[in-house]
C-alpha positions in Angstrom: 95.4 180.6 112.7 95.7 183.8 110.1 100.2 183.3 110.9 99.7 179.5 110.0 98.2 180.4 106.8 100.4 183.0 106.4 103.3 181.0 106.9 101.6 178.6 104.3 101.2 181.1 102.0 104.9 182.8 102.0 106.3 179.0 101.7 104.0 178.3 99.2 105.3 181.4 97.1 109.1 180.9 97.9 108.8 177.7 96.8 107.3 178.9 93.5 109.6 181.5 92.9 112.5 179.0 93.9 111.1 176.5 91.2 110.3 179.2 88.6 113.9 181.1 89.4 116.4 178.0 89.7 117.6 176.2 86.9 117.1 172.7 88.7 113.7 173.7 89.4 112.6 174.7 85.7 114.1 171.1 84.9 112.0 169.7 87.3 108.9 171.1 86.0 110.0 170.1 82.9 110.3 166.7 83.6 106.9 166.5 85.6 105.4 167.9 82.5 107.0 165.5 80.1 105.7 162.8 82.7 102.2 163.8 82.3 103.0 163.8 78.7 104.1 160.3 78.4 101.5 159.2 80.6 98.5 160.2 78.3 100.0 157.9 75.8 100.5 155.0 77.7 97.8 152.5 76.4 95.9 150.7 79.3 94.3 147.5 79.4 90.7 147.0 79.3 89.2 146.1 83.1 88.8 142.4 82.0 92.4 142.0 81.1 93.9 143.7 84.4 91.6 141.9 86.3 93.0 138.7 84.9 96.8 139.7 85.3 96.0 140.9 88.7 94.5 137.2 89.5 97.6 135.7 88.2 99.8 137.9 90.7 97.8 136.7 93.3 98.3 133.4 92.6 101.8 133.4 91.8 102.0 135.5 95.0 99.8 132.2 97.1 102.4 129.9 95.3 105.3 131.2 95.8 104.5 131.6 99.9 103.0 127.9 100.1 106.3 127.0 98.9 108.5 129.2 101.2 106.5 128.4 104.0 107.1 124.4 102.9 110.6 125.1 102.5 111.1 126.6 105.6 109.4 123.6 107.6 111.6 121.0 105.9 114.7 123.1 106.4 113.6 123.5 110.1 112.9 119.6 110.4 116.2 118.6 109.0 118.4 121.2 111.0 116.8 121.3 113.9 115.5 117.6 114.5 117.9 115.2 112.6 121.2 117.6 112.5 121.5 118.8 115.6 118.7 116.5 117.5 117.0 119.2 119.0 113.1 118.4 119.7 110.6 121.3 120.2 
């Protein structure tokens, strides 16, 4: 168990040192940083309104699959039973 966390431990730091050393790894935490940045400015909408939005997904999403599953059938019907005459 103690070589495990060890083994954690010495990754763990060449990682670090890889990150903190290597020009592609400064840029990297540079970018996450920026990311965290941006993403405290981002304005969010208020529970009511992301509720709503999420209930028009979800209906869109019903909608849309009613309408696949409808297409589908017909497509099915008028391949299966009046082009090529087959009859499940």
């Amino acid at each position: 168990m103690a070589v495990r966390a060890g083994a954690l431990v010495v990754g763990l730091a060449v990682a670090a040192g890889l990150v903190w050393f290597s020009s592609v790894g400064r840029g990297f935490a540079e970018f996450a940083s920026e990311s965290v940045r941006e993403t405290k400015k981002v304005v969010w909408p208020q529970r009511k309104d992301a509720m709503r939005i999420t209930a028009v997904v979800f209906a869109f999403v019903l909608v849309m699959a009613v309408f696949l599953w409808g297409a589908d059938k017909v497509l099915e019907f008028v391949l299966y039973d009046v082009i090529l005459g087959w009859k499940k």
